[in-house]
C-alpha positions, 0 to 999 in steps of 0.5 A: 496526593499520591493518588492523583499522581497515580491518576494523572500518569496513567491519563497521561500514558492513556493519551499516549497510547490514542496518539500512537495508535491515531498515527499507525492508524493514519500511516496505514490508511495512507498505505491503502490510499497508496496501494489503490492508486497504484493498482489505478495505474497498474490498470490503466497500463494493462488497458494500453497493452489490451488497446495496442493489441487489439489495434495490432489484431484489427491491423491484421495482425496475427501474433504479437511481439512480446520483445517489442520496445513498448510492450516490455517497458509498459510490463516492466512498469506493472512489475515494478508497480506490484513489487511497491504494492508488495512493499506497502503491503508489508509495511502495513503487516509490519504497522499491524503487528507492531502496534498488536505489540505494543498496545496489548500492554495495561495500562 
């Protein structure tokens, strides 16, 4: 009976392992999923500026006002955005490293 004592409890820390490595693996996919959407967003902000500034130059405009209201708030909010961007990158290097830890173990 030892024996499939034995057996029993290493399938059972086996199982806990899968479980553990499905969920870092969804965590990080949700991050990536994350990441992507808000490089989508980042885009299309960097498109609006593109779109007043060219409206501005077809305007005749010669130059363009970095401190105006609008343009600052829409670089803001890109600076804001990558700086998520970098924290979901470093929770993603943080998933990776612990389950490295973790699961390099025996069983």
């Amino acid at each position: 009976m030892g024996l499939l004592n034995e057996a029993g409890s290493a399938f059972l820390k086996f199982s806990e392992r899968v479980v553990e490595r499905t969920e870092d693996y969804t965590k990080i996919a949700r991050l990536f999923l994350e990441i992507r959407r808000l490089e989508d967003e980042s885009s299309g902000i960097e498109r609006e500026i593109g779109r007043t500034a060219l409206s501005k130059k077809e305007g005749g405009a010669t130059s363009m006002d970095l401190a105006d209201g609008a343009f600052t708030v829409q670089a803001d909010r890109i600076m804001d955005i990558k700086a998520k961007i970098a924290r979901k990158r470093e929770e993603i290097d943080s998933l990776r490293f612990a389950r490295r830890g973790n699961y390099n173990d025996e069983i």
